[in-house]
C-alpha positions in Angstrom: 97.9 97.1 108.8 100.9 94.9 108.3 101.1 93.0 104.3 99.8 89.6 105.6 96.7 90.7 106.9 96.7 92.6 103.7 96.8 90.0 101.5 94.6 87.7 103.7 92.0 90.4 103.4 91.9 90.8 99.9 93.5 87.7 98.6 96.2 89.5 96.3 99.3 87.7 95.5 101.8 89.2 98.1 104.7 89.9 95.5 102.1 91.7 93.7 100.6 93.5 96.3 103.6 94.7 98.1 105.1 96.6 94.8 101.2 98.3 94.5 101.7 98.9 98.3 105.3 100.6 97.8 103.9 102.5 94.8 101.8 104.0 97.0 104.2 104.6 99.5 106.3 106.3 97.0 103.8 108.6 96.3 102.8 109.9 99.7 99.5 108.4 100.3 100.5 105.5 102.6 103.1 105.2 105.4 105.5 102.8 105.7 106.0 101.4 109.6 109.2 99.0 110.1 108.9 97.9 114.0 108.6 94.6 115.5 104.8 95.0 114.4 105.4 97.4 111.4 103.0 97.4 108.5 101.4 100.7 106.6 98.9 103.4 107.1 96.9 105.8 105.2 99.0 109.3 105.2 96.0 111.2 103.8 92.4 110.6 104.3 90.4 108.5 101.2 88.5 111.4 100.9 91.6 113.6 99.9 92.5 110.9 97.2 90.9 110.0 93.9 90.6 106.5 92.0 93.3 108.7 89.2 95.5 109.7 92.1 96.1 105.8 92.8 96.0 104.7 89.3 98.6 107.0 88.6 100.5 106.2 91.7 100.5 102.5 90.7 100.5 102.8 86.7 102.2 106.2 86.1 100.5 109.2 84.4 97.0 108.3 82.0 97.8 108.4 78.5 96.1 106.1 76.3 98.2 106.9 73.4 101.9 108.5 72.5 100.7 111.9 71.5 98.7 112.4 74.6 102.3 112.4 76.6 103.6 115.7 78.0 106.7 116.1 76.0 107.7 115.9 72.2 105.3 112.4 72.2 104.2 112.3 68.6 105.3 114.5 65.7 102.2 114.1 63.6 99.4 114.9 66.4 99.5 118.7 64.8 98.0 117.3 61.7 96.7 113.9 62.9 92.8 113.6 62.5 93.2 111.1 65.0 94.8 112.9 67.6 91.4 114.4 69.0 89.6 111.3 69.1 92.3 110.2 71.7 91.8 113.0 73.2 88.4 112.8 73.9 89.0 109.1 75.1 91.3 110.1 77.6 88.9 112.6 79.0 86.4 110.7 78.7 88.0 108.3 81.1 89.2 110.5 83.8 85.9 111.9 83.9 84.1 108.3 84.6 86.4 107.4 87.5 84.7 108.1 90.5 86.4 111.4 92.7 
């Protein structure tokens, strides 16, 4: 499908929607065509691909807090009473999005 039937079909800013669309490029779920009538394509099925997997594609990795990070993140999450609760939010979340 080539970005101005793209935006005509869902009525996203086309700035916008061409950095989601290059996000997803970037990631490997969508193709990139550059010919006289290039556009993009789906490089995996949407069956293969979850409502995280393009989240993440667009937004970078879930973490709804510092300490929930890969990495050094937060020195006090150790000792933190806090530190669970956002853990529990964060699975909480990935478990309600639909696979």
């Amino acid at each position: 499908m080539q970005l101005n039937e793209l935006i005509e079909s869902t009525g996203v800013r086309g700035s916008f929607l061409s950095k989601v669309v290059q996000r997803l490029v970037h990631a490997g779920m969508v193709s990139s065509h550059r010919r006289n009538r290039g556009g993009f394509s789906m490089r995996v099925s949407g069956e293969e691909i979850t409502l995280l997997d393009v989240i993440e594609a667009i937004e970078g990795p879930t973490q709804m807090n510092l300490c929930l990070g890969s990495g050094p993140g937060c020195e006090r999450k150790s000792w933190c009473g806090v530190h669970p609760v956002w853990q529990k939010a964060q699975s909480a979340f990935v478990k309600s999005l639909p696979v």
